[in-house]
N, C-alpha and C positions, 0 to 999 in steps of 0.2 A: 562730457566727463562729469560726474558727477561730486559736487563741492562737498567736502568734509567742513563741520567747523563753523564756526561765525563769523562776520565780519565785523570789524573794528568800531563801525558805527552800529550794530546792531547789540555789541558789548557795551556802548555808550548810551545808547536807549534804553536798554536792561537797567542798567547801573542806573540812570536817571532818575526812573521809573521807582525804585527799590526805594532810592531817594526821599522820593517826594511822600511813598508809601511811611516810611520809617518818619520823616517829619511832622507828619499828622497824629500818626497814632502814638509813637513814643509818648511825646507829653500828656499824653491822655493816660498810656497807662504807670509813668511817675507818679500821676495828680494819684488815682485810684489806687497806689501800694501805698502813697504818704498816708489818704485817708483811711486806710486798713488801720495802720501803723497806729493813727492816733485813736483808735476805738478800742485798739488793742490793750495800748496802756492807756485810757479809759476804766477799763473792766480789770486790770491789775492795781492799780490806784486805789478805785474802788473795795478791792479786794485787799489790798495791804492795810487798810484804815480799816476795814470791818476786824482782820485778826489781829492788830496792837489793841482795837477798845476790847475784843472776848478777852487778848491776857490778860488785859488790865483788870477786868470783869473777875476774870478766874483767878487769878494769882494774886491778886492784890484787895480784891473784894469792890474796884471801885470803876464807876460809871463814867463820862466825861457831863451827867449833870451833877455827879457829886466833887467830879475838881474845876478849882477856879482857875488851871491854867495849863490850856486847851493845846500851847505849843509843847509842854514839856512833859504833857500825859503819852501825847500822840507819840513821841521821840522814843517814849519808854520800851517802849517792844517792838520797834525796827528799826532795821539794819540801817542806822546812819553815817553817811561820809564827812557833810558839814553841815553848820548850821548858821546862821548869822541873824543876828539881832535888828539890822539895817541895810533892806537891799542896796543902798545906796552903797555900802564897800565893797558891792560888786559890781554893779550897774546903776546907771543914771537912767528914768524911764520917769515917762512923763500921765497925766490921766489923758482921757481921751479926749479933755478939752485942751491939753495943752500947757496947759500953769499952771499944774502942781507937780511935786513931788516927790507920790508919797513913801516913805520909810518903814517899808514895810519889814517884818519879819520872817525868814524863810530857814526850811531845813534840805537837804539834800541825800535823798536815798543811794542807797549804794547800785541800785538798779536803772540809776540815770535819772532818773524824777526828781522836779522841784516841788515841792509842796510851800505855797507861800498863804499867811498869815496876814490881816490886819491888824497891824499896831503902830499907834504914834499918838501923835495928838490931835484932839478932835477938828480940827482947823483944816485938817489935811483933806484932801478928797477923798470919796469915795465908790468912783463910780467902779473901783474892780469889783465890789461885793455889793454894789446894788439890788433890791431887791425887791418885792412885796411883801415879804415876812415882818413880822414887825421885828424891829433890831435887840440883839445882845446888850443889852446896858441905856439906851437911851429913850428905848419905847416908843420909836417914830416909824413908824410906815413907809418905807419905801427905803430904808437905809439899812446899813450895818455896822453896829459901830463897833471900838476894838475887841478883839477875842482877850482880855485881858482879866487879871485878877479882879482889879480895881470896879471894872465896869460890866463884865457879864457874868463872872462867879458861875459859871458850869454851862454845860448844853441841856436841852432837854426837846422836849416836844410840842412844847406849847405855839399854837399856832395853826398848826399842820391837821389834818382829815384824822387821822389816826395818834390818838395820845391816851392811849390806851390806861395808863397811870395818872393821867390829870397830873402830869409834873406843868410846874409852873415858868420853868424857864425855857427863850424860845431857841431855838435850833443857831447851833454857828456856822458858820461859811469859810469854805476853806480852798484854795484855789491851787491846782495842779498843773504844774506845764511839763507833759507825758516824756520830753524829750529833755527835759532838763532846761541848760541854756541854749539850747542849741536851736537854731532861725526856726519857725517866725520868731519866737519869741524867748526871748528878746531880739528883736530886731540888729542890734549892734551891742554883745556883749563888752567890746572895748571900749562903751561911751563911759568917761568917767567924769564930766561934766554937764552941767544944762545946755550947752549949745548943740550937742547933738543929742540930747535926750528925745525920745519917740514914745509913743503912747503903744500901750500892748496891742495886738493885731487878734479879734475877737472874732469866734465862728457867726455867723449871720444865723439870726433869731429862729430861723425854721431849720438849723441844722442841715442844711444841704451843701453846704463846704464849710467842714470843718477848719478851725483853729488847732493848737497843740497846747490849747487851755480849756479847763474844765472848774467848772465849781461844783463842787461838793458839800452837803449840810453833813452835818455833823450832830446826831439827837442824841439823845442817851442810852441809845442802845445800841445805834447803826449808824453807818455811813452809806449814805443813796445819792446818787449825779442828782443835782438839782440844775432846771432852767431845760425849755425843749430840746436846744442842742445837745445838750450830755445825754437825757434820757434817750432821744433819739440813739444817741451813739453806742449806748450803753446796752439796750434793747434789743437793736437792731441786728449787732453783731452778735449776742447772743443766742437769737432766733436762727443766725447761719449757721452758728455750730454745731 
């Protein structure tokens, strides 16, 4: 007679099977939609900071190396939800040595993005805007110091391959976490003390797994991803579409 059907252990093999199939590859293709995700808003980032400097450019006649305060130009032509003066009233977050903490400045788009700032006192660390550019206000090589009235008085180009205007001031640094507060980073938005403060979680230097953090320079005429990672990411996905 011939058997209709499966056997119970042959549905059990099946299923196993499927199992083990689905456990390998799933996380494989999470990891590869996150790092879509964060290229994505990479190249929207990028893109929301180029059109608030044109308004500002258009409508208003001014550049960000003609204002001296780089947090409240940017704010002026997009769509903001919050803003705050000190991340510390939203999160505790540590540098990536561990003992500092720095008080930084941030705005929050209506499109889910943080856009965070260096501001505080010069004491603070600075390895989120680390650099080789030479710095906004202090003139030191390898730093960046605050985006603030007092100390860098506008963006511009100096420094960079291309400065077309011979402006004199050098480019700001501005850092974007594509998903807002949401993991990596910050790692634990409910920390609101140093004892669980955590340093931000950075893409590795070749850009080959990303973070949901970008830096961006900021010159006087544009906003371009600076650092291999960004470019990478910025480039890369643009060449797929």
């Amino acid at each position: 007679m011939k058997r209709l059907g499966f056997t119970l252990a042959e549905v059990l093999i099946t299923l196993a099977i499927i199992g083990v199939v689905a456990a390998i590859s799933i996380p494989s293709v999470i990891s590869n939609t996150q790092q879509q995700e964060f290229k994505t808003g990479l190249r929207k980032a990028v893109s929301v900071l180029n059109s608030a400097i044109t308004m500002n450019m258009a409508l208003d006649g001014e550049t960000p190396y003609d204002n001296a305060n780089l947090f409240g130009y940017l704010m002026r032509h997009m769509a903001i939800m919050e803003s705050v003066t000190n991340i510390k009233n939203k999160y505790y977050v540590t540098d990536t040595a561990g003992g500092q903490f720095p008080a930084n400045t941030a705005f929050y788009t209506t499109d889910g993005m943080r856009f965070e700032l260096r501001f505080g006192s010069a004491n603070l660390s600075k390895k989120l805007y680390e650099s080789n550019v030479y710095a906004c206000g202090n003139g030191t090589s390898g730093d960046y110091n605050e985006n603030d009235a007092a100390s860098c008085g506008g963006c511009g180009s100096y420094g960079l391959n291309s400065n077309p205007d011979e402006t004199t001031k050098p480019p700001c640094l501005i850092t974007v976490d594509v998903n807002g507060d949401r993991k990596p980073n910050p790692s634990n938005v409910n920390c609101k003390s140093t004892t669980c403060a955590k340093p931000y979680k950075y893409s590795d230097p070749l850009g080959l797994k990303l973070s949901d953090m970008f830096s961006i320079l900021i010159t006087d005429k544009q906003a371009i991803p600076y650092g291999v990672a960004a470019q990478r990411a910025m480039y890369q996905a643009q060449a797929k579409k």
